[in-house]
C-alpha positions in Angstrom: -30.5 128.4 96.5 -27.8 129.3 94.3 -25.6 126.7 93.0 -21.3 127.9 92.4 -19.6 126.4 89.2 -18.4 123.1 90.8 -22.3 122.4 92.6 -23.6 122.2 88.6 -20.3 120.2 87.6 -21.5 117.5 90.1 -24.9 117.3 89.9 -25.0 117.4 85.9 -27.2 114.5 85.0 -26.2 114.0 81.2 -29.9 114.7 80.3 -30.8 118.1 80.9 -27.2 119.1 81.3 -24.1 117.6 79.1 -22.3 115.7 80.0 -23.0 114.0 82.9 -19.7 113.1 84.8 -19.0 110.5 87.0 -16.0 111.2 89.1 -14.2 107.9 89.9 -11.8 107.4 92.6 -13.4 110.8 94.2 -14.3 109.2 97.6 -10.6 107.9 97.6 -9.6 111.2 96.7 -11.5 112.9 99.3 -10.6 110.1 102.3 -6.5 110.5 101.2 -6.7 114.4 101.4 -8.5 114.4 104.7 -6.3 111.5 106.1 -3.4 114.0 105.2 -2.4 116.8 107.0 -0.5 118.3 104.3 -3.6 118.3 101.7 -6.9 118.9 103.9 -10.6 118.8 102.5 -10.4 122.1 101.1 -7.4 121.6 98.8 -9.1 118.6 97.4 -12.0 120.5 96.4 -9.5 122.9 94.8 -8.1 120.3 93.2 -11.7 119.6 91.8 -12.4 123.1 90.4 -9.1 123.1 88.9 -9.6 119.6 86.8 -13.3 121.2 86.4 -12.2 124.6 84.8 -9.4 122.4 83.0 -11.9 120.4 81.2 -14.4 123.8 80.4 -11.1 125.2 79.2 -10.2 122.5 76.8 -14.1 121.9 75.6 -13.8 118.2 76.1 -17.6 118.3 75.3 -17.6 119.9 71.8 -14.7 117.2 70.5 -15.7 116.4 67.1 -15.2 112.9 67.6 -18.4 112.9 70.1 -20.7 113.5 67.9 -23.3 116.4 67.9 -24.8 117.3 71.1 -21.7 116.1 73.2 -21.4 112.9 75.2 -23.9 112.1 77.7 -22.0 111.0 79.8 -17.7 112.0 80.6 -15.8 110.3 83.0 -13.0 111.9 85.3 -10.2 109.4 86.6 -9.0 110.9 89.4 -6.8 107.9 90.9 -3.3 109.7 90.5 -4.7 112.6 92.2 -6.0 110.8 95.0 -2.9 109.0 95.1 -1.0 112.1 95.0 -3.3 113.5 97.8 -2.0 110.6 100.2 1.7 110.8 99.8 2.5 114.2 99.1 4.9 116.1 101.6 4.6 118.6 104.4 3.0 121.1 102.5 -0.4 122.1 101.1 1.6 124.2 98.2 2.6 120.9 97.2 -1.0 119.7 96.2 -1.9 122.8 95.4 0.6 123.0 92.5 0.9 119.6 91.5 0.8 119.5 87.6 -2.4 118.3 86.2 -3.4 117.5 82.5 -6.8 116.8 80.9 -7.0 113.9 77.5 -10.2 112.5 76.1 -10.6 109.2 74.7 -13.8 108.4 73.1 -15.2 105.3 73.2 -18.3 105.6 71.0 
């Protein structure tokens, strides 16, 4: 079965594929943007492939401060997202464009 960009984003392990990401605050995320009329399921998993191509985009894996090989691990706080995905107004264009920005910190 063929697997779309954001299927091998979530299932990377950090062995066989690098990193491996672990996606915190995603379930709270994913609860806030259903609970919310304005945001839905499917603009939260927009939201997902736009933090996912934002991170491809600035190649968070090949910093040189990680080393050769990448990190095995990356992780993705997504708690002002979800946040944003429970208050935000009457429209879905309001998710949909909300200004999102991608920093690495690496913690050896």
């Amino acid at each position: 079965m063929p697997s779309g960009p954001l299927t091998r984003w979530l299932i990377a392990d950090g062995i066989s594929q690098r990193p491996g990401y672990v996606l915190c605050d995603a379930p709270e995320l994913l609860r806030n943007a259903k609970g919310n009329p304005a945001v839905g399921l499917v603009e939260a998993l927009k939201a997902l492939v736009r933090v996912q191509d934002m991170m491809q985009a600035a190649d968070l894996y090949m910093l040189p401060s990680f080393g050769s090989g990448g990190p095995v691990k990356a992780y993705v706080h997504l708690r002002e997202l979800a946040l944003l995905a429970k208050e935000v107004g009457v429209s879905t264009q309001d998710f949909a464009t909300v200004e999102m920005k991608v920093t690495a910190d690496d913690h050896g």
